[in-house]
N, C-alpha and C positions, 0 to 999 in steps of 0.2 A: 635077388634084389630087383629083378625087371619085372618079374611079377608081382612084387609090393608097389612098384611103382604105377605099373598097369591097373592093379584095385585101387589105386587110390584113383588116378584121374579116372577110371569110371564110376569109381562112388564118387566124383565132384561135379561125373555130369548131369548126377540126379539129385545133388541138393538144388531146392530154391534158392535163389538170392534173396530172396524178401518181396512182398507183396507190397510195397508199398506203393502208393497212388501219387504221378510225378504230373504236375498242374504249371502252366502256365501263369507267371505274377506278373500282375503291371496295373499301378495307378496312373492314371491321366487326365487333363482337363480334355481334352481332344477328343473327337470320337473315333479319327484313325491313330490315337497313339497306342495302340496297345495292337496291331497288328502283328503279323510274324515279319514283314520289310523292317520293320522297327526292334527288330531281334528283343522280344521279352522274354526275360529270364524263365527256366524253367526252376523249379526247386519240388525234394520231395518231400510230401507232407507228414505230420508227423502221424507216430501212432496211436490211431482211434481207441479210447476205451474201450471193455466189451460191450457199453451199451450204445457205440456211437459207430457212426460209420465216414469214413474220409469221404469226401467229395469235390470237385470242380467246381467251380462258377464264375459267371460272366455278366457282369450290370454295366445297364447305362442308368444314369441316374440324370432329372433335369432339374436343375433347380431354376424354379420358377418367377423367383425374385429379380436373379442375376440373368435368366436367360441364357444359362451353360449347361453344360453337361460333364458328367462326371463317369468316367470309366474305371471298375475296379475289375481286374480277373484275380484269383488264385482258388487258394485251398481255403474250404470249410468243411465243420464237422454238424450232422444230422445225426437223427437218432438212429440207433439200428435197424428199427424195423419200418423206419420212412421211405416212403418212393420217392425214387431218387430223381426229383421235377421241381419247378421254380418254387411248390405247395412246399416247399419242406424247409424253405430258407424264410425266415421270419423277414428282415428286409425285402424280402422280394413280394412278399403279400403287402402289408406294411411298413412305407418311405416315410426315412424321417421327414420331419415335417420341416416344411416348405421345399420339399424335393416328391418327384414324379418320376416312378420307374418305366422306362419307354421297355427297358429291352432286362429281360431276365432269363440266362439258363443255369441248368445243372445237371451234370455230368458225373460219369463212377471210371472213365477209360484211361491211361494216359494221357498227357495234352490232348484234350477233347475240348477246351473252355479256348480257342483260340477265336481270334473277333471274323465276324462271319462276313465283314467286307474282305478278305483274302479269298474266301471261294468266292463270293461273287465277284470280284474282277477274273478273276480265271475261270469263269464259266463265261465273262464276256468275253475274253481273251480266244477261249475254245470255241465262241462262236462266231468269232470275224470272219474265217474263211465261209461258212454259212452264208453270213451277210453278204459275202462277196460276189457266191455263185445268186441267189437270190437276185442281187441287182443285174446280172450279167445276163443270168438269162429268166426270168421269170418278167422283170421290169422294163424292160426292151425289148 
């Protein structure tokens, strides 16, 4: 019995789980609402035909009339054999109209489509003390 039991959990530790591609979702009028401080859901996407391939994405959209902006991230599907770039997303070449795309990515990683004001405040963040020696002693 403990050797059935022993081949089983090491055949468990060599199946996959599944390959499926887990994206960040969140619509918002906002341009910080779809941050990670705003905890947006993650969800996993579904599965791609064989001709299609899962993907990430992240728009800002402006609409031009009202003067807002419009933030979508999740999951979309591309063709198989498209590079995996803002080129592959038909809205992202092509805003509906009376809308203007400022900001377009795409992505193939886990949560990779997250809003890119979270690293840059933590790239300011990591460089306060920078600033500090700077003033302290380079400015004096």
């Amino acid at each position: 019995m403990e050797k059935f039991v022993c081949f089983v959990l090491c055949l468990a530790a060599f199946i996959n789980a599944g390959s499926a591609l887990k994206c960040y979702t969140c619509d918002s009028d906002k341009l910080d609402g779809c941050i990670k401080s705003n905890s947006p859901k993650d969800v996993m996407c579904g599965a791609a035909s064989p001709t299609f391939q899962s993907v990430c994405s992240y728009k800002v959209l402006h609409d031009t009339a009202k003067k807002t902006d419009k933030v979508h991230a999740g999951c979309e599907q591309i063709a198989a054999n498209a590079a995996v770039n803002k080129d592959s997303l038909a809205d992202c070449k092509n805003a509906p109209a009376g809308m203007e795309v400022t900001e377009c990515r795409v992505c193939n990683t886990d949560l990779c489509n997250s809003s890119p004001m979270v690293s840059a405040s933590m790239i300011s963040f990591l460089c306060l003390p920078l600033m500090y020696l700077v003033s302290k002693f380079v400015l004096s």
